[in-house]
C-alpha positions in Angstrom: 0.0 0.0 0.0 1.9 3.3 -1.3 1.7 6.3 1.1 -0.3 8.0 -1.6 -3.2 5.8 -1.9 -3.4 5.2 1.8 -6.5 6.9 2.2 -9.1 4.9 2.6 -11.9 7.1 0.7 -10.2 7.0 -1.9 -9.9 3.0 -2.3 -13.6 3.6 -1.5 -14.1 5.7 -4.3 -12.1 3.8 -7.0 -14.6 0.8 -6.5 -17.2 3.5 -7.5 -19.2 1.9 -11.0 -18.4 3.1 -14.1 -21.9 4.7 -14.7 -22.3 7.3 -11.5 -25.9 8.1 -12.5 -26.6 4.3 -10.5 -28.3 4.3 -8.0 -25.9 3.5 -5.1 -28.1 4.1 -2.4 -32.1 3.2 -2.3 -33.9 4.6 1.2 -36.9 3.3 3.0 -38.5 6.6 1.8 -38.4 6.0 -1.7 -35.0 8.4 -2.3 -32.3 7.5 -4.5 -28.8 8.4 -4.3 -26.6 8.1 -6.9 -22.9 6.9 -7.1 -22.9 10.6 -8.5 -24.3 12.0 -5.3 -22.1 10.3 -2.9 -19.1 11.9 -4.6 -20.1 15.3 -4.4 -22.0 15.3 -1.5 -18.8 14.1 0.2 -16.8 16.4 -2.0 -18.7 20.0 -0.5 -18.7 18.1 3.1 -15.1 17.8 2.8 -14.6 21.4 1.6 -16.4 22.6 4.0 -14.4 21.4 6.9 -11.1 22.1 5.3 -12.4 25.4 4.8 -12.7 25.8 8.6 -8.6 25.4 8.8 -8.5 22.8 11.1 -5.3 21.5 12.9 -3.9 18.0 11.5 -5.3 15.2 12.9 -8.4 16.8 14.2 -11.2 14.9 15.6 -14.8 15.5 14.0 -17.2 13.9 16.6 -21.1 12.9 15.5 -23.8 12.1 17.3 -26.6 12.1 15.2 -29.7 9.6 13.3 -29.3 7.6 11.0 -29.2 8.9 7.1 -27.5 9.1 4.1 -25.9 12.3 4.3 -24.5 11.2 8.0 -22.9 8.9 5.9 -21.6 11.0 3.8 -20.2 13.1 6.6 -18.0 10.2 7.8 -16.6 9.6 4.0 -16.0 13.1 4.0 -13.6 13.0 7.0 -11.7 10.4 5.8 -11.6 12.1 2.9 -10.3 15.3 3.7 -8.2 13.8 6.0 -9.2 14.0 9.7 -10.1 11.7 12.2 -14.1 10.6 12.3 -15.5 10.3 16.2 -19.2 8.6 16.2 -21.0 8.7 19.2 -24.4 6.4 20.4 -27.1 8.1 20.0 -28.4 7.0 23.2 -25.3 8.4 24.8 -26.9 11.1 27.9 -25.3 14.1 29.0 -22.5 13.0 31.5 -21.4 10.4 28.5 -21.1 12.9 26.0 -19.3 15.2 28.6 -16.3 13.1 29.1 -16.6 11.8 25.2 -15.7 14.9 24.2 -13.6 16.3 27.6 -11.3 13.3 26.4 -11.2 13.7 22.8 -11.5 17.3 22.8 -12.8 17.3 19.1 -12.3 20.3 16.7 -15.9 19.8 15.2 -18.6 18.6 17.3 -22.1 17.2 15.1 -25.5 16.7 16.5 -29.0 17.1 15.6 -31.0 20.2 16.1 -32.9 18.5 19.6 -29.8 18.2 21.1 -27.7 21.3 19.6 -28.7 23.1 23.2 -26.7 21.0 25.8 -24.3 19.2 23.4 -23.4 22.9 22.2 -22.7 24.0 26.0 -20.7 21.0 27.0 -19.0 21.0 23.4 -18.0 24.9 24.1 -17.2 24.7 27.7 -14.6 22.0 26.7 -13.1 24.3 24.2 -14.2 22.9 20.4 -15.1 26.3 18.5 -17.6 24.7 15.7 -20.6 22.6 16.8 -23.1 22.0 13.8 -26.8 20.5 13.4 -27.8 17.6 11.4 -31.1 15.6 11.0 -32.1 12.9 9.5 -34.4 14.2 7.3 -31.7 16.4 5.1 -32.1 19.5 7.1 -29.2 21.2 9.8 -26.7 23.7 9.8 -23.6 21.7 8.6 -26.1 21.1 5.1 -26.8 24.9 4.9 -23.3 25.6 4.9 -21.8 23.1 3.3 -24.1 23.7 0.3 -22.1 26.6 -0.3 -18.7 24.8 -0.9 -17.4 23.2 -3.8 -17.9 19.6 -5.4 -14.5 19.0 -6.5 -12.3 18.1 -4.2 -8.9 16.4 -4.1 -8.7 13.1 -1.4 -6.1 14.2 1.2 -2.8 12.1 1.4 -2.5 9.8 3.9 -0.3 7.5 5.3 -1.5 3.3 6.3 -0.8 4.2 9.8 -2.8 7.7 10.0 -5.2 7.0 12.6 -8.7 7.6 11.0 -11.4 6.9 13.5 -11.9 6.7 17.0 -14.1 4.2 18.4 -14.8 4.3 22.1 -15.0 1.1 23.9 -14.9 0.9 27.7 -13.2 -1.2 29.9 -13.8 -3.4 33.3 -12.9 0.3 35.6 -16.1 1.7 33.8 -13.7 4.6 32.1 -13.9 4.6 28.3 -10.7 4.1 25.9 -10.8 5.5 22.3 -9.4 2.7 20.0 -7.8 4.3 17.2 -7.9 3.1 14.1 -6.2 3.6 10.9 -6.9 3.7 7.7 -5.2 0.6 6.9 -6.6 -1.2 9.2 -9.9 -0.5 7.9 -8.8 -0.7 4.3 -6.6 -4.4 4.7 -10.0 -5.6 6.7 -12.2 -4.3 4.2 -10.5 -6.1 1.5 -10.2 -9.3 3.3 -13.6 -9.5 3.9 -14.6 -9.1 -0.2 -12.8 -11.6 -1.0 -13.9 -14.0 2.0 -17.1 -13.7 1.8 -17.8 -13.7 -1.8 -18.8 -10.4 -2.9 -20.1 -10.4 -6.5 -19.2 -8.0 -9.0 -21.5 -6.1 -11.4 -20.4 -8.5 -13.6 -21.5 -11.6 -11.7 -24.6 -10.4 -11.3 -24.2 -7.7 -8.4 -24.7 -7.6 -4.7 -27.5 -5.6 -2.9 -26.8 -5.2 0.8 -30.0 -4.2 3.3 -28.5 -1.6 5.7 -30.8 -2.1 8.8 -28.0 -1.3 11.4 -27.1 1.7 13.3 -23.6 3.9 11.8 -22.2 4.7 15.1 -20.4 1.5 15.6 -17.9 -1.3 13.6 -20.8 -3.8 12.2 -23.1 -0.8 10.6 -19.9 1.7 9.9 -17.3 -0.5 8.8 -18.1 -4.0 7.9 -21.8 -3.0 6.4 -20.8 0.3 4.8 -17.5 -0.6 3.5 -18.5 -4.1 2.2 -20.8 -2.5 -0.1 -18.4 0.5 -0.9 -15.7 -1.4 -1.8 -17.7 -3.9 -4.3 -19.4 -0.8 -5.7 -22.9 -2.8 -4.8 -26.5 -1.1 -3.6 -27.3 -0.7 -0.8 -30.9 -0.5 0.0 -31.1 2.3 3.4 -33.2 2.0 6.4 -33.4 4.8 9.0 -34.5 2.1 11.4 -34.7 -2.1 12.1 -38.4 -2.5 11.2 -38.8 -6.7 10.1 -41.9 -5.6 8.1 -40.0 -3.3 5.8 -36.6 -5.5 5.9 -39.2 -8.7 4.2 -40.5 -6.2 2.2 -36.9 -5.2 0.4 -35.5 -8.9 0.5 -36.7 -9.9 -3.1 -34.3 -7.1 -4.4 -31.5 -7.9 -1.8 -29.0 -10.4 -1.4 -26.7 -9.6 1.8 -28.3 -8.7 5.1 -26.0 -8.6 8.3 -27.8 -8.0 11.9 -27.4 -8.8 15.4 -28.7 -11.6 17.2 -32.1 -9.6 18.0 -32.7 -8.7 14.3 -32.6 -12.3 13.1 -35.1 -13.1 16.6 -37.4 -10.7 15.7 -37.5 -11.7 11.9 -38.3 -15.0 12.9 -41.4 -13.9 14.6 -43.2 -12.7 11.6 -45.4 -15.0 9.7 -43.9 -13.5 6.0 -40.5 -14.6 6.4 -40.4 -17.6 4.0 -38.2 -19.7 1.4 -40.2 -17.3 -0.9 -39.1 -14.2 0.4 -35.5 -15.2 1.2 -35.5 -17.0 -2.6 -32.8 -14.3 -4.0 -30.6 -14.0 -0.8 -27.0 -15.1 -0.9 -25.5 -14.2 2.8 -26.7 -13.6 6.2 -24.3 -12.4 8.5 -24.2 -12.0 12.2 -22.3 -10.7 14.8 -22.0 -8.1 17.8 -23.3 -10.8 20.4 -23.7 -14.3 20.4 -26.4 -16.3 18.2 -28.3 -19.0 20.0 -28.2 -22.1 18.4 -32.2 -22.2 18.6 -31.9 -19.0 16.2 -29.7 -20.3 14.3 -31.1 -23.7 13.6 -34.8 -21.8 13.4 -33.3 -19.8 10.2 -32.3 -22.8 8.2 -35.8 -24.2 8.8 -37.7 -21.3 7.8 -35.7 -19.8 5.0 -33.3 -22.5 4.0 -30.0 -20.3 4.4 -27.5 -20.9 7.3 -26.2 -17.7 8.7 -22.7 -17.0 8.8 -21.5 -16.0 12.0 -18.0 -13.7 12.8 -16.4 -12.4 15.6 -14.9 -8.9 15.9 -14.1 -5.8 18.3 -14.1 -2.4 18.5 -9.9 -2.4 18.5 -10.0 -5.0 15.6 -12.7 -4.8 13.4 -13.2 -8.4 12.2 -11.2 -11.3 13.5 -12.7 -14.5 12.6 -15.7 -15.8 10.3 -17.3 -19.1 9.4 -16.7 -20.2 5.5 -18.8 -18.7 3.1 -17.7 -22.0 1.1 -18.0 -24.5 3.7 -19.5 -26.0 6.6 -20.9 -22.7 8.9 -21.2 -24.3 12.4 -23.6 -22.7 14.7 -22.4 -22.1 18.1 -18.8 -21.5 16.9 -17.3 -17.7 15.0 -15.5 -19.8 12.3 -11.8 -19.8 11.3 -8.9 -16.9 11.8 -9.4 -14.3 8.4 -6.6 -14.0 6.3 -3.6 -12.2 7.5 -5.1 -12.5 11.1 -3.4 -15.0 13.9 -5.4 -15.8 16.6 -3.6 -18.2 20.0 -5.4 -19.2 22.8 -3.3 -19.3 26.1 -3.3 -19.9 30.2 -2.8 -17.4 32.4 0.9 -17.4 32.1 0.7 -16.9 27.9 1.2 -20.1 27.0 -0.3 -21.4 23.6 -3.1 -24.4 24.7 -3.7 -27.2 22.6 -6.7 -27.7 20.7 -10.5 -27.9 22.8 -8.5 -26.4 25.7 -10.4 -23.0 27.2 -8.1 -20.0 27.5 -7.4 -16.3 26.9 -8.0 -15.6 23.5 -4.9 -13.1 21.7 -5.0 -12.0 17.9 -2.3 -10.2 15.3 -2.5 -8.8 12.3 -2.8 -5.9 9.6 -6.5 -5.2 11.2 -5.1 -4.5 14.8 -5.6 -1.2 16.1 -3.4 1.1 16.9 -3.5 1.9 20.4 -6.0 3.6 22.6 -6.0 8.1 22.2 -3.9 9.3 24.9 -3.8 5.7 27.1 0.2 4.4 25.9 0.1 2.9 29.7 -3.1 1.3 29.1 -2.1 0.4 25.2 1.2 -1.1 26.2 -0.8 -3.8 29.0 -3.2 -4.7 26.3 -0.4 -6.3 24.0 2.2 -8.8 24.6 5.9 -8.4 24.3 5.2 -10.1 21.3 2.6 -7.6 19.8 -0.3 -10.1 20.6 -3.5 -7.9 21.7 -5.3 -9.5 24.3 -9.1 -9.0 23.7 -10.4 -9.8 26.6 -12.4 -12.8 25.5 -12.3 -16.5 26.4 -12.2 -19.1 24.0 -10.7 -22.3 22.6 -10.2 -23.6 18.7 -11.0 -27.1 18.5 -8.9 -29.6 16.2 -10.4 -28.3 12.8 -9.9 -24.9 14.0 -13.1 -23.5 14.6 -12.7 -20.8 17.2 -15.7 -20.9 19.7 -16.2 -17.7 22.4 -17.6 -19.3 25.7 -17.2 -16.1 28.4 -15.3 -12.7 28.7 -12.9 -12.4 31.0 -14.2 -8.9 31.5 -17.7 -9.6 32.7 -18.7 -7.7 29.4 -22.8 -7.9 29.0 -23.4 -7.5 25.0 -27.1 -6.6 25.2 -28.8 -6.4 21.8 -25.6 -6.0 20.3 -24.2 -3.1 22.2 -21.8 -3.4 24.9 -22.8 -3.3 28.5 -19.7 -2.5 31.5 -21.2 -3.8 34.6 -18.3 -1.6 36.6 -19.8 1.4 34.9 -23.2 0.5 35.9 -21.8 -0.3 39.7 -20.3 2.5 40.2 -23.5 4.2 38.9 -25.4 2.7 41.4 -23.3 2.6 44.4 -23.5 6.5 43.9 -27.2 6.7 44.7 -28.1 7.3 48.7 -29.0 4.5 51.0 -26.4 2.2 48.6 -24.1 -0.4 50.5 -22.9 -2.0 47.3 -24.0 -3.6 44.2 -23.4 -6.0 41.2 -24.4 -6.2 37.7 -24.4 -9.5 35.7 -25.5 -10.1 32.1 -28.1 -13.4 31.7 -29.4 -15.2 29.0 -32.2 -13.0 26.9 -33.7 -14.8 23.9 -34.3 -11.4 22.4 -31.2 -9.3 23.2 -28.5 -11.9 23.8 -28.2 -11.0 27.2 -29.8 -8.7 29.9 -28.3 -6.9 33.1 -29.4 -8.0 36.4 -28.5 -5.5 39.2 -28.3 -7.2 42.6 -28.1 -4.1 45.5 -27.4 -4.4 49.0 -28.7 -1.1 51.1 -27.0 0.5 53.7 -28.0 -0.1 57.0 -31.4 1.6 57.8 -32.0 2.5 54.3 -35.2 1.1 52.3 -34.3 0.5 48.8 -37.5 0.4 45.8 -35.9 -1.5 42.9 -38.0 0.4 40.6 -37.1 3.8 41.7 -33.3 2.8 41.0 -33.9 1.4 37.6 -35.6 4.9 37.3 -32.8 6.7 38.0 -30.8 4.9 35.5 -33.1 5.4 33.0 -32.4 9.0 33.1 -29.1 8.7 33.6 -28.1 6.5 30.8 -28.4 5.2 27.6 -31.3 3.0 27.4 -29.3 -0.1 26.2 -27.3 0.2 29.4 -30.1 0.0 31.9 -30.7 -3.2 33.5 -33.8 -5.5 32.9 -34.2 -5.8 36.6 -32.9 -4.6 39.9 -32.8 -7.0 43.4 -32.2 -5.7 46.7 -30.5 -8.2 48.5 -28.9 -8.1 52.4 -26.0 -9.4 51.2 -23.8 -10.4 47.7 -22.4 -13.8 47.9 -18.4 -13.5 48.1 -15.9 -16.0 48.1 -12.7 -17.0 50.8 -11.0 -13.9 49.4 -14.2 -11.7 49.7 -14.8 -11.6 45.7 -18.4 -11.3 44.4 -19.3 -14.4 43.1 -20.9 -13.0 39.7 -21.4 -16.5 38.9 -23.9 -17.6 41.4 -25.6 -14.6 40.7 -25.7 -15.2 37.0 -27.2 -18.6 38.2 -30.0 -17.3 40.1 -31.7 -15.0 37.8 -31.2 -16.5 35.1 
């Protein structure tokens, strides 16, 4: 990869079709985008931020809905050359506070509901331009970037220019930018073309049904940029609605969801061989597909979904065969250019079947968290093995299989839960001794927090006042499912919470 073509709009953008009057993007509302569109909406976007002279390296930071022309602001960073920040939409006030504290972006996007307190936090903390942008092609960054040019030239980058930052938290409840570069992104993006088959115009074309959000890796990166960079149709919806997804599958072929999605499909009466007749590839990821799902979707449609396993630091890591046996219950085989080892707790390799720490290498790894080298440097072996956290083994055929986190990490409907985050959360509120939050089985979402809380002494505790209180505290996806106040949290001989015989009662 030469320094000049290390951008990774710009690979993007060579995969463009021939004909830019296609229609590259179809929406739920009946609007089409063309290839056309995509260039020169991102070419004005970009202009428009270079034209506020921002510092190399500057951090553009969005939290806004979903729509085409938020996707178009995140190609326009990378185009121009700085450094893309999305945020949750769900994410409250406090979150956003440190978000952007901690990343101290030059550019701060939101939409017009929020521009009020996201403005005061974003000025307080010293970014000079916060914009407005909706979802339904209206906002302040629109109105002025309508004034800008549509020619613009791709900035040059380098493979190791850091061009996003995804934030992630970690088991103290504090959240770590990953950064990521643009080749990472670019070397996964290819990878994953090839691996799972993507069809050219020429074959006969893919059509890919966008249904996930574009604030984190599935619905960003390995959504957006597997369509991209096969110049393939995407067909746009604001929102997971199953009615409207069965409605667009006879013109699709590639659909990738969450667990939840492919639950929620499964419930309505239209999903059929018919329906899914045209599809070539379901793919799943973000949280862990039960094997009732799984086999429930070869019954009903006929097509066995291919499940992969990734992070925020890595992007994707390991996916079942597209040619080839797809084994529920397991995430498939190593990618390309990826080496994954599982090992004890002194880093040595295990045989096969044995259950260890799962560690991973390659092109795809990120490359550290923002302003965290102490952090950075614990996360990777001397070796330059990342440790992700997870627990694993890979079985004699090597099909890797993720069976715990070592991190007590809840993934809830595909987002990721921090039970220390949520803890300390709690053990903030008055009359609270202590608590514990554990993630059980939810055959919607995956998995659901529990909170178990002990009071302090004299204090009367309501569970549904607390889960009240973190309702209006935090991002919906966060909140637990239920709250028990308990006299005591069982601990072991060294006084640890046993999170496992909690996980065993509520279950």
């Amino acid at each position: 990869m030469s320094e000049v073509s290390a951008n990774l709009y710009a690979h993007l953008r060579r995969a463009f079709p021939g004909d830019l009057e296609r229609c590259a993007i179809e929406t739920d509302a009946g609007q089409c985008y063309s290839w056309r569109d995509l260039d020169r909406g991102t070419a004005m976007l970009a202009n428009f931020l270079c034209s506020l002279e921002l510092p190399v390296g500057s951090r553009i930071a969005v939290q806004v809905e979903k729509s085409v022309e938020a996707l178009m602001l995140y190609l326009a960073t990378l185009r121009a050359g700085y450094v893309f920040l999305p945020l949750n939409t769900a994410y409250q006030s406090a979150e956003i506070d440190y978000f952007i504290g901690n990343a101290e972006p030059a550019v701060v996007v939101c939409s017009d509901q929020n521009f009020g307190w996201v403005s005061t936090l974003a000025f307080k903390a010293g970014t000079r331009h916060v914009f407005t942008l909706n979802d339904d092609r209206t906002g302040s960054l629109l109105a002025r970037a309508a004034h800008a040019s549509d020619q613009h030239a791709v900035a040059i980058k380098k493979p190791n220019d850091v061009a996003v930052i995804i934030y992630t938290s970690g088991t103290t409840g504090r959240s770590k930018g990953a950064m990521l570069t643009h080749g990472n992104m670019l070397s996964n993006a290819l990878v994953l073309k090839e691996y799972w088959g993507w069809r050219s115009p020429e074959q006969g074309g893919d059509v890919l049904i966008h249904a996930l959000p574009i604030f984190h890796v599935h619905g960003l990166f390995v959504a957006i940029h597997g369509a991209l960079i096969n110049g393939s149709k995407m067909i746009w919806l604001g929102k997971f609605d199953p009615k409207v997804v069965l409605k667009h599958m006879p013109q699709a072929t590639v659909f990738m969801g969450v667990p939840t999605l492919y639950v929620r499909l499964l419930a309505e009466p239209g999903l059929t061989r018919e329906v899914a007749q045209r599809m070539r590839l379901f793919v799943s990821g973000s949280a862990p597909l039960l094997l009732d799902t799984f086999a429930a979707w070869q019954e009903r449609t006929g097509h066995t979904i291919l499940e992969r396993y990734g992070m925020s630091e890595t992007i994707m890591l390991t996916s079942n065969p597209y040619r080839g046996e797809r084994r529920g219950g397991t995430v498939g085989f190593p990618l390309p250019g990826v080496t994954l080892r599982v090992v004890d707790g002194q880093g040595t390799e295990l045989a096969s079947g044995d259950i260890g720490d799962i560690q991973v290498k390659g092109p795809n790894v990120f490359a550290g968290y923002w302003r965290m080298p102490e952090k950075t440097a614990e996360e990777f072996t001397t070796d330059g093995f990342f440790k992700t956290g997870d627990v694993g083994r890979v079985d004699a055929e090597a099909y890797v299989t993720i069976v715990g986190r070592s991190k007590d990490l809840i993934i809830s409907g595909g987002y990721n839960v921090y039970p220390a985050e949520l803890e300390s959360f709690i053990n903030d509120l008055p009359g609270v001794a202590e608590s514990a939050v554990v993630g059980v089985p939810h055959a919607d979402f995956g998995e659901v927090g529990v909170a178990v809380v002990v009071p302090r002494p004299g204090a009367a505790l309501d569970s549904a006042q607390i889960l009240a209180v973190l309702k209006a505290g935090l991002a919906n996806y966060k909140v637990p499912k239920q709250c028990h106040v308990v006299a005591q949290l069982p601990r072991n001989a060294m006084g640890k919470v046993q999170k496992n015989l909690l996980r065993a009662q509520y279950s």
